[in-house]
C-alpha positions in Angstrom: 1.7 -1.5 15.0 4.5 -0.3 13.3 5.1 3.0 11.0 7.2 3.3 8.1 8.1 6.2 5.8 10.4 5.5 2.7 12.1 8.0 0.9 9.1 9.7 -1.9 11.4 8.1 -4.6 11.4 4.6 -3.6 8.7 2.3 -5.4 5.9 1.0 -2.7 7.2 -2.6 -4.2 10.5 -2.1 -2.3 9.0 -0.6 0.8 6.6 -3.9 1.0 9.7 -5.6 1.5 10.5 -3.8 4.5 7.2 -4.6 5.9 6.9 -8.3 5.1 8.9 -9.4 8.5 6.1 -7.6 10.5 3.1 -7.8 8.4 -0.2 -8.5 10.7 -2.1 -12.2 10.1 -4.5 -11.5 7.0 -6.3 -14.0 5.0 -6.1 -12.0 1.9 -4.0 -8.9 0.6 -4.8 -6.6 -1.9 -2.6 -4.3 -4.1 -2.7 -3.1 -7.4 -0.3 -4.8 -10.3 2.9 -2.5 -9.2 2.7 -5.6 -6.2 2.8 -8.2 -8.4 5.8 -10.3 -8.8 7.0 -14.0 -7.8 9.2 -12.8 -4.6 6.1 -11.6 -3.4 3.4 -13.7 -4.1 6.0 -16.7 -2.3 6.6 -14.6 0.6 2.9 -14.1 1.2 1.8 -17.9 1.2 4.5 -18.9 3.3 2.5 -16.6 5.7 -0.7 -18.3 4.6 -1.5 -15.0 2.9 -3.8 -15.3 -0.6 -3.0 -12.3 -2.6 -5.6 -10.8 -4.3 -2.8 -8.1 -7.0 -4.0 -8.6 -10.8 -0.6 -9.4 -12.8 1.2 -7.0 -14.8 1.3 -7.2 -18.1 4.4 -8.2 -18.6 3.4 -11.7 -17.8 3.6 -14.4 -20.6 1.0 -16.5 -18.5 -1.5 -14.1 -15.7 -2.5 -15.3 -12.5 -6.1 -15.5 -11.1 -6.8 -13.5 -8.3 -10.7 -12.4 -7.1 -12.0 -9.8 -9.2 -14.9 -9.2 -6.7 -12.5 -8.5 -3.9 -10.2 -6.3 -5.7 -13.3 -4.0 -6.6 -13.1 -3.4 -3.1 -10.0 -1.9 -3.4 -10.9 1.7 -3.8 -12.3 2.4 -0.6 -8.3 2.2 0.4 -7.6 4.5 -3.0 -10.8 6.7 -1.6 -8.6 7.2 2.0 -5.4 8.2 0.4 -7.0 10.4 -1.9 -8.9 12.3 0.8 -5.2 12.6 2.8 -4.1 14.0 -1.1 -6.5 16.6 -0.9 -4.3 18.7 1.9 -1.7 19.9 -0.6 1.3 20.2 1.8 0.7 15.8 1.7 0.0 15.8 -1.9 3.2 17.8 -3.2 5.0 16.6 0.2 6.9 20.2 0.7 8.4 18.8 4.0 11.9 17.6 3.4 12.1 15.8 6.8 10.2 12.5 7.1 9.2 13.6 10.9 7.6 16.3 10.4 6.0 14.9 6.8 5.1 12.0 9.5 3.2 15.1 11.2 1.4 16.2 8.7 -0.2 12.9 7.6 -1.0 12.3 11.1 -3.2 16.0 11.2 -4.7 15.1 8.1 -5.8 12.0 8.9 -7.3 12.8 12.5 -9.4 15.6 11.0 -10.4 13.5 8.1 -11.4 10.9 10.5 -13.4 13.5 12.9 -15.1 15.5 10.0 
């Protein structure tokens, strides 16, 4: 398992980059239409990888993907937003990432436990 924490400026599409190399085997992957784009979308079927990210609308021509699975999607929105409701993670006051790293970790073990 590994951990990564971009800076809070950098757009999830580039840190999905830096997770590709050691991505877990998955049959499909969901993300919402900031994911979608043909680097991407190659990189994930040569790992045998169906992605399941609407396309953006930008796109002369959109691609199918499962509607019924990507419903599913918010229980992953429903986790992040209960992490969000600690401000200090919402508003992320820490300027270090180790000790922002911290306070994700807290949050999400009392989440869990309560």
């Amino acid at each position: 398992m590994a951990l990564l924490l971009p800076e809070g400026q950098r757009s999830d599409h580039h840190g999905a980059a830096l997770l590709l190399p050691i991505l877990p085997r998955a049959r499909e992957l969901l993300g919402d239409r900031g994911y979608d784009s043909n680097w991407f979308r190659a990189s994930l079927a040569e790992r045998g990888i169906t992605p399941c990210i609407p396309s953006t609308r930008s796109r002369k021509l959109p691609l199918p993907y499962d509607r019924t699975l990507y419903r599913q999607r918010h229980r992953i929105e429903n986790m992040f937003g209960g992490l969000k409701d600690w401000r200090r993670i919402a508003t992320r006051y820490d300027r270090c990432a180790h000790t922002f790293f911290s306070a994700i970790c807290i949050a999400a073990t009392v989440t869990f436990w309560l």
